[in-house]
C-alpha angles and dihedrals in degrees: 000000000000140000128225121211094196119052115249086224122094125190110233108220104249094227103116099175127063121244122252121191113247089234093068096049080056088052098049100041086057102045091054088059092263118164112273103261090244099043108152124207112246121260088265097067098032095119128019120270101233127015120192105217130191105163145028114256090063093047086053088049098052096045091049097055092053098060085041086057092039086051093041107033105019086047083227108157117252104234086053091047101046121116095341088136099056108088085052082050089044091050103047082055105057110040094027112030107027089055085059097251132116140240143198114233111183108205104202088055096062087038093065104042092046089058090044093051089046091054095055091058097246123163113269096237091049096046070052099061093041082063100054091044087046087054085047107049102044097246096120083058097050093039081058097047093049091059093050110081121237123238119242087011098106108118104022 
């Protein structure tokens, strides 16, 4: 009997698909019509229109990504921008959710007023306190209601 120095197995290698380049997926994708990779959604649908909260982190989190958008899309300086939603922040906390209720904020809304008062050269503490009377008062809801079309509506 002999013996073999090499073994008689092989691994097979587990890859069972062939590799395609990433360049050509691009190509193809393109080529069928297929949205662009980086395709970015417009300013209207930037943010959503409603968001349910019920506690505070999201609502940080909501605030904080609109005056990042106002500093990195709407070209607004920083230190304009900083902390001007907080006494809207500050408000919601304290007579909503502190008395274990919750609230609907709608972030494009506020996104879009925000760019419109900033426009108009206004302080930054009062563009602030026309946040927290437009939450109470019910106008970024019905700003948001009035960009969303009706059903049935068309025509009238």
């Amino acid at each position: 009997m002999t013996c073999h120095s090499k073994s008689i197995f092989r691994y097979r290698s587990r890859r069972t698909r062939p590799v395609v380049p990433v360049s050509f997926l691009l190509l193809v994708a393109l080529l069928n019509g297929g949205p662009a990779i980086s395709e970015e959604k417009p300013d209207s649908s930037r943010f959503p229109s409603r968001v349910n909260i019920r506690l505070m982190r999201p609502l940080e989190r909501q605030l904080s990504d609109i005056e990042r958008a106002l500093v990195e899309e709407a070209k607004i300086s920083k230190e304009r921008v900083r902390n001007v939603t907080r006494p809207l922040e500050n408000y919601i906390d304290d007579v909503v959710l502190a008395s274990g209720r919750y609230t609907d904020i709608y972030p494009q809304a506020i996104y879009d007023v925000l760019v419109e008062e900033f426009a108009t050269a206004k302080p930054r503490m009062e563009i602030a306190d026309l946040l927290v009377e437009y939450q109470k008062h019910g106008k970024f809801k019905a700003r948001a209601e009035a960009k969303v079309p009706q059903k049935g509506r068309a025509g009238v």
